[in-house]
N, C-alpha and C positions, 0 to 999 in steps of 0.2 A: 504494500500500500504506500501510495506518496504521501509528502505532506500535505499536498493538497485536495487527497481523497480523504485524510482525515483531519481536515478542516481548518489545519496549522497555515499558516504565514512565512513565507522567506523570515528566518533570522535575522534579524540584525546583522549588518557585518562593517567593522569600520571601513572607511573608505576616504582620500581623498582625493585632490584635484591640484592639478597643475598643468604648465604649456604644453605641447605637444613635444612630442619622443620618435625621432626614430626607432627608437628600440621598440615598440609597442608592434610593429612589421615583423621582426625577428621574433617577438611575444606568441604573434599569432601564427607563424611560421611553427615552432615549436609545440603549440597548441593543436594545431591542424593534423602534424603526423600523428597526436598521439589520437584524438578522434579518429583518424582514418584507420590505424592499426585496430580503436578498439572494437569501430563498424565496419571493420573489414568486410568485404563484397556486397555490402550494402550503399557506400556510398558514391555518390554520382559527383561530386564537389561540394569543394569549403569553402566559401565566402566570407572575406572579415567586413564586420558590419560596425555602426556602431560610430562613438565620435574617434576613438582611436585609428578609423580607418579611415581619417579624413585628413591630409599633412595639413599642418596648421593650427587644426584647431585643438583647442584647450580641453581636457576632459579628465573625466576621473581615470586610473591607470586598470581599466576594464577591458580584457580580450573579449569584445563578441565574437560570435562563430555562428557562422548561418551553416549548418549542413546541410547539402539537400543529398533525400533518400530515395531510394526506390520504391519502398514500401515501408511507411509511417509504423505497422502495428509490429514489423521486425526489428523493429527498433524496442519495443517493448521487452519483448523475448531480450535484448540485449542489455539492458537495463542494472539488470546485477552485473554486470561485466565494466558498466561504465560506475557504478558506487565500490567497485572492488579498488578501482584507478581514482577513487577520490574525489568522486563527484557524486553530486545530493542529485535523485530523481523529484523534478515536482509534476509530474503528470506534462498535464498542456497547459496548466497554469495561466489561464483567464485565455487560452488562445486556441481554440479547438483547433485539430489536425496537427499540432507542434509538442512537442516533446520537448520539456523546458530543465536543462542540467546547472548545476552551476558547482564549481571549484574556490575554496578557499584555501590560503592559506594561513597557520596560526592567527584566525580570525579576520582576516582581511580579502576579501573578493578579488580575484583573480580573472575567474574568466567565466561569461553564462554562454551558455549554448543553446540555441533555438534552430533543435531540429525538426526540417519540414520535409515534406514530401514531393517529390516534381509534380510541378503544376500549381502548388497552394500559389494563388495569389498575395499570400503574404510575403512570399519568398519578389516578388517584383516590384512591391510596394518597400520594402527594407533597401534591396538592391538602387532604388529610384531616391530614395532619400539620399542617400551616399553619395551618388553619381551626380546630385544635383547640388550638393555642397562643395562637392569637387570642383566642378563645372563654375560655380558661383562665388569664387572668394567674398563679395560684399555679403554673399545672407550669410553663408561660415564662419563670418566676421559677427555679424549682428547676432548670430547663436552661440559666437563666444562670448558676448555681451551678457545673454540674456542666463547661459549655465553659470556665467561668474555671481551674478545676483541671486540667482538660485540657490547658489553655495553659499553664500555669504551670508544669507537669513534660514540655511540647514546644512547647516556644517556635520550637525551629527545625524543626521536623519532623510535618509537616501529617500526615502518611500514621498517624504514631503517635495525633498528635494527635483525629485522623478512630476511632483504632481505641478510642482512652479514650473516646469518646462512644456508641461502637458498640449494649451493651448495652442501656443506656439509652433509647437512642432507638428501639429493638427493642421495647422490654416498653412505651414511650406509645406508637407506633405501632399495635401491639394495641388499648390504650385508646381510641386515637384511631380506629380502624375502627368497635370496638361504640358508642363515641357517635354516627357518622353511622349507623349502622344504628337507634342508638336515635331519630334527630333524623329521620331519614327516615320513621319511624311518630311524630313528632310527639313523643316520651318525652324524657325528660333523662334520661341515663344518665350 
């Protein structure tokens, strides 16, 4: 059972924030073999997600990992294999079709994993947010702006932390959809 089949909450886990790191590339680099080793023939690709995956910008020292799978429920069946290697199973954790991992170490968050399945449109909505902060130094800028304030009035408390950036990253996620819609007929929108 996960934690969040029995009703628990991600733990607390300290956390903080600073400029951006090359090293956070190498982070996920490092990360990725040992997911791909643990989903061995299951997986189709690793994607770093996440503010770490964006040069520039400011974030907490957090490896996201988008893995996409072949099949979501074999991933289940793997499950004890990825808590044996040090990662906490939370089910799909508010996210149906994703399988949501996360690694600590002596109490400090390391890396979450949001594994999906080919095809979940979550996996093009994650990929589209990155690629459009990429693309975009002035909004990667304004979202460094706005995670600094975030931090600043939840320094210890990630959950709050997470909900000051909520709006925001709602209303460029929009924006970030109609640009690849725009970028996929060749438009700059």
């Amino acid at each position: 059972m996960t934690s969040e089949e029995a009703g628990g909450s991600s733990p607390p886990s300290r956390y903080g924030f600073g400029p951006y790191s090359p090293r956070w590339l190498e982070d996920f680099d490092e990360a990725a073999r040992r997911i791909r080793s643990l989903l061995e023939g299951e997986i189709v690709t690793v994607h770093h997600i996440g503010s770490t995956a964006v040069p520039g910008l400011p974030a907490k020292p957090i490896i996201d990992l988008l893995p996409v799978v072949r099949d979501i429920g074999r991933v289940d069946d793997r499950a004890a294999d990825m808590v044996s290697a040090g990662y906490r199973a939370w089910g799909a954790f508010g996210l149906p079709g994703r399988r949501y991992f996360t690694r600590d170490e002596s109490g400090v968050r390391r890396e979450n994993v949001h594994v999906s399945q080919e095809g979940n449109p979550e996996v093009v909505r994650h990929l589209t947010f990155r690629d459009y902060l990429r693309a975009h130094p002035d909004v990667r800028d304004e979202y460094a702006r706005v995670k600094r304030a975030a931090f600043a009035s939840h320094p210890d408390d990630i959950e709050r932390y997470n909900d000051a950036k909520e709006g925001w990253i709602r209303r460029v996620e929009a924006e970030a959809l109609r640009w690849r819609a725009g970028e996929s007929r060749g438009a700059d929108v």
